[in-house]
C-alpha positions, 0 to 999 in steps of 0.5 A: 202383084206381089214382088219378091227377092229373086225379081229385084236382085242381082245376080251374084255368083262371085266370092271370095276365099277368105283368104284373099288380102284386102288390097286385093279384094280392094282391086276387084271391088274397083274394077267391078265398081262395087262397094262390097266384096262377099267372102266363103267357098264353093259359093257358100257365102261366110261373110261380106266385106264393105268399103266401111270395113276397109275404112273401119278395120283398115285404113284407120287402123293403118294396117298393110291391106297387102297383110290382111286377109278378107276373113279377118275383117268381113262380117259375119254372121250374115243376114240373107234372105231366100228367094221367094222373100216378099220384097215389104219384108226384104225392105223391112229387114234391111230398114230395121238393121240398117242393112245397105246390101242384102244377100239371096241364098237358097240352099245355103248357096248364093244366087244374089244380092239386093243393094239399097240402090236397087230398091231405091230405083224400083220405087223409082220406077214404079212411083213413074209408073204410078205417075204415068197412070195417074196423068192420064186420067188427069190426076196430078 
């Protein structure tokens, strides 16, 4: 069974004008318990901003979150796979460039987001399937 980007991602449909302050963007990242924020218009993604950006090009450069905006600071160009991306070549991406959040675009749109946890907890999840198998044919 082959699995691809659209079975393991999540659903993303949020983002940002580019012109939303980075305290504000901080809140949201807060409330939501996500550690990113995807910036662009009408669901076209321009950028992702990242508790590292607000580190990085924020608070240590000691700027006013309230004065910056979210296109000041978000990376960009962005890396993104489609859906239908084999998830051995979404992992490789995201392993060769370091990349901890990956986003799903199909025609130039966003349907989703795949985080390193997620990848994390399906080999999780399949290394206990893998296990569960394996015990009951007296395999340790």
């Amino acid at each position: 069974m082959v699995l691809y980007a659209e079975d393991i991602m999540r659903k993303n449909k949020e983002i940002l004008d580019g012109n939303t302050s980075a305290l504000q963007a901080s809140i949201i990242m807060s409330e939501k318990h996500n550690g990113y924020v995807i910036v662009g218009k009408d669901n076209v993604p321009e950028g992702i901003v990242t508790e590292w950006d607000f580190i990085n090009k924020v608070v240590s450069k000691k700027i006013d979150p309230e004065k910056i905006k979210l296109k000041d600071i978000m990376t960009s160009p962005l890396t993104y796979v489609k859906p239908d991306t084999p998830m051995d070549k979404v992992a490789d991406l995201m392993a060769n460039n370091g990349i901890r959040r990956l986003l799903v675009v199909n025609n130039d749109k966003l349907v989703g987001i795949i985080t390193s946890r997620d990848i994390l907890k399906y080999f999780r999840d399949y290394v206990m399937d893998v296990v569960d198998i394996a015990s009951k044919f007296g395999i340790r």
